[in-house]
N, C-alpha and C positions, 0 to 999 in steps of 0.2 A: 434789375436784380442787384440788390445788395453787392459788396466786394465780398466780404464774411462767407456769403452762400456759396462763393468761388474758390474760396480757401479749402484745402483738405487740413486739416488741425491733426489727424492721426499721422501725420508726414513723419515718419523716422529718419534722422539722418544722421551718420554716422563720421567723427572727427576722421580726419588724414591724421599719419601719425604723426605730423611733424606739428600738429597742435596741441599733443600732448605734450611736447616738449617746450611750453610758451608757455605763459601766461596768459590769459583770455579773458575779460575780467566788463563788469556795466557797473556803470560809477553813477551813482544818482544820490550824491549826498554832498553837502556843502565843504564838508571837513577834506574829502574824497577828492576832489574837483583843484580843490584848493595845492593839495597834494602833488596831483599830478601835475600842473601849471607849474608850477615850484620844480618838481623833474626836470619837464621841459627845457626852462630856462634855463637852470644849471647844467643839463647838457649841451645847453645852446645850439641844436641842431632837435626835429622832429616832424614826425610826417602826419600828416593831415587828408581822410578823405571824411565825404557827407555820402549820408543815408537822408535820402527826398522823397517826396510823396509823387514826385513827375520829374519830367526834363525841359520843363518850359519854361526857358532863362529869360524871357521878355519881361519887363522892365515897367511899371505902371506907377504913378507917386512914389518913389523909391524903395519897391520893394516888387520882387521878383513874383512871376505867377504861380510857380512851385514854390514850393516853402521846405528848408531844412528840417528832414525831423530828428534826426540825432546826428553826434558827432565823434567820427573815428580818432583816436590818436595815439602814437606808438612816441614811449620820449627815447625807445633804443631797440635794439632789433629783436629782443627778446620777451618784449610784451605790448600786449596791445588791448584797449580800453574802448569803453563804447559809454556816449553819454548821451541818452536820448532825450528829448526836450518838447517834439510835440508826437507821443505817440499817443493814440486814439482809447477813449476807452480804458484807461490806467492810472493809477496815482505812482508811476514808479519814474513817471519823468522827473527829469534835474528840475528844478523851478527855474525858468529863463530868468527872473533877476540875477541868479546867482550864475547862470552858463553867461549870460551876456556882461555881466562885469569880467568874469576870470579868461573868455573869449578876449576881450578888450583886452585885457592887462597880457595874455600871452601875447595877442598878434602887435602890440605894441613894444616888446620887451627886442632884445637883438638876438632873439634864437631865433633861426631859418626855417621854417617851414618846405616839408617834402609834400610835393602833390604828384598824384599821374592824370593829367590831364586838365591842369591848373585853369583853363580858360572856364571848365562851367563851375567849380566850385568857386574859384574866385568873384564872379560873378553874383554867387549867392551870398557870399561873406560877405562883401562891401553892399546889397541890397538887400538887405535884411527888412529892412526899414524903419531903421533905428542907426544909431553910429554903426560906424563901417568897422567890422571885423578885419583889422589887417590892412598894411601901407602896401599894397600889390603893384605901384607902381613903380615901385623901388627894384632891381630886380635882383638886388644883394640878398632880401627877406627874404627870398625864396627860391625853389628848385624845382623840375617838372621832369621826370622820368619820362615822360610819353616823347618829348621833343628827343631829351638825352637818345632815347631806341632810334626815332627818327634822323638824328642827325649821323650814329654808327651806321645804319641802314637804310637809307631815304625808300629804295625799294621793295622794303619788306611790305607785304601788305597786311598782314594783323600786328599792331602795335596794341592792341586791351593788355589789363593789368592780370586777367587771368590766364590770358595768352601768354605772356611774359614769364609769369611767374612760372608757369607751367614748364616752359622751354629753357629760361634760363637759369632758374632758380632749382629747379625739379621740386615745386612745393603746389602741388593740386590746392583749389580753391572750390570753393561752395559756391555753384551760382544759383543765383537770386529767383530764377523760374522754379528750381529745385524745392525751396521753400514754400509753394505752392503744391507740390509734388506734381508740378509738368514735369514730362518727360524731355521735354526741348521747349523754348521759347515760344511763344504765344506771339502772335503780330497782333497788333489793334488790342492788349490785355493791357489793364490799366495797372501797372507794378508799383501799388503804394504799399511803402514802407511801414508807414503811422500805423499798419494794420495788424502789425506784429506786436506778439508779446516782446516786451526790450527782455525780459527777464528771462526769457527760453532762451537754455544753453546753445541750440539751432543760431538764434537769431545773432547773440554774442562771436559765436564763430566766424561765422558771416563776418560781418562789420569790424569787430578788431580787429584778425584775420587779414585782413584788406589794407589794415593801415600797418601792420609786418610785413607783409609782402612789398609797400609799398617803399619801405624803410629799406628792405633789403635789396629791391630792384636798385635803389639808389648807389646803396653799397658798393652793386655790382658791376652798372652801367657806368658811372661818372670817371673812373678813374678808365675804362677804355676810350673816351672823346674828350675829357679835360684833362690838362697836364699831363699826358699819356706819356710812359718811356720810348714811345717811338713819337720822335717830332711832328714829321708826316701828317700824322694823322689826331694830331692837336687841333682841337677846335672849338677853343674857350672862348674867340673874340665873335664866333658865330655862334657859340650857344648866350651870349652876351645878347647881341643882336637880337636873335628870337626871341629871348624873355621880354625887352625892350621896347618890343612892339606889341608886347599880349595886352597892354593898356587899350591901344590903337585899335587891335582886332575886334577884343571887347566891344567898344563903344563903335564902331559898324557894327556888328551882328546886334548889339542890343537896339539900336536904333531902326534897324531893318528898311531896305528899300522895294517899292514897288515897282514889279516892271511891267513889259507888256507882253507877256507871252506867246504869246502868237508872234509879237516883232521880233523877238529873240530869236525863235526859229526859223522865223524868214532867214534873219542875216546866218544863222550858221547855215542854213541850207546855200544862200551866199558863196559863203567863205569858203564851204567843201567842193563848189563847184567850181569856185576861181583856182584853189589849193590845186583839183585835179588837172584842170586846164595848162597849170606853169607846172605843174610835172609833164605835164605830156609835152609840152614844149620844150621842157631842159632835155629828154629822153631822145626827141626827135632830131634836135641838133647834134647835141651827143652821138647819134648813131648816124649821124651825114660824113661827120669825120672821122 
């Protein structure tokens, strides 16, 4: 079955009101593109997410098996842009000559880039497969909210962007099953992007939307674990660190290892029966004296 025959197209959905108070805007024109780069720059700070047709960051001739279909960008916390590049079916995409030069010249200029959750998009930028979007190995070019939540909260267990936003921001987000008009997420539903009109004010909200929120998490997050008024709980040379190694993590997870499944289980099956064994012995001496 087609994706299209999966889509409900009559989907209503209605802004939060803190969208009407923003900018929301699909840039697909050269003069446009060019504009907002230019933003960017001169703010020298901006956040960055993608809109993909999958989530399958594997790596083949250099270029990713999912492919970027559009691109979120916020150059301040007050608006946010959406520049689609391979949506299905449309003449309203940016033309990638012109996304991929102005991609280039942003992620090469010194304004920072804000991600949440820096490791898969990053990943998609530099395997485009074509020049690499972005020096990601540097970790001064850039900034990831999702670590920022994790290093305030290592124990929190929802760190998502809509999570976040939701709890710390009190700014509701549009999710992505919604735009199908599920009710709740689909397992095993294939959530391609491409499939959307870029030009439906639905789809805009969405996706800019995303790159506000992600602008503002920043806002909100960094100054409680960087440079914090209380020293304590400073922790610039560890969020240093983590960025430092997203290069490292990257290239394992893209390379991917085989194991033996079966052995793996053997050994934890192992390890939980040694673990209980030297508890029962520390317990048993313990209770001699």
């Amino acid at each position: 079955m087609d994706i299209f025959d999966l889509m409900d197209n009559s989907v209503k959905i209605e802004p939060y009101d803190w969208m009407k108070t923003v900018t929301l805007e699909m840039i697909n024109t050269e003069e446009r593109m060019i504009w907002l780069v230019d933003q960017c720059i001169k703010n020298g700070r901006y956040s960055l997410d993608l809109e993909t047709n999958g989530l399958d960051t594997r790596v083949f001739n250099g270029e990713t098996r999912s492919k970027i279909v559009g691109i979120c960008i916020s150059p301040n916390r007050d608006s946010g842009y959406y520049i689609p590049i391979r949506h299905k079916d449309t003449d309203k995409n940016l033309p990638y000559s012109v996304a991929n030069r102005e991609m280039i010249r942003l992620t090469s200029s010194k304004a920072v880039a804000i991600f949440h959750n820096a490791k898969f998009d990053q990943e998609l930028l530099q395997n485009n497969g074509g020049q690499s979007w972005g020096r990601w190995e540097d970790h001064r070019y850039w900034e990831d909210t999702i670590i920022l939540a994790y290093l305030r909260n290592s124990r929190a267990r929802q760190k998502g962007l809509k999570f976040l936003s939701r709890t710390e921001l009190e700014m509701e987000m549009i999710e992505l099953h919604e735009l199908y008009g599920h009710e709740k997420k689909k397992k095993n539903f294939s959530y391609d992007f491409s499939t959307f009109d870029p030009s439906a004010k639905e789809t805009i909200w969405y996706a800019a939307g995303d790159a506000i929120c992600t602008y503002r998490l920043w806002e909100h997050l960094h100054p409680q674990v960087v440079k914090t008024k209380i020293p304590q709980k400073d922790q610039q040379l560890t969020y240093v660190i983590e960025k430092s190694c997203m290069t490292a993590t990257r290239f394992m997870e893209r390379c991917r290892v085989k194991i033996d499944v079966s052995k793996v289980k053997e050994l934890i099956s192992i390890g939980q029966r040694e673990l209980f064994e030297s508890l029962k012995e520390v317990y048993d001496t313990a209770s001699e004296n």
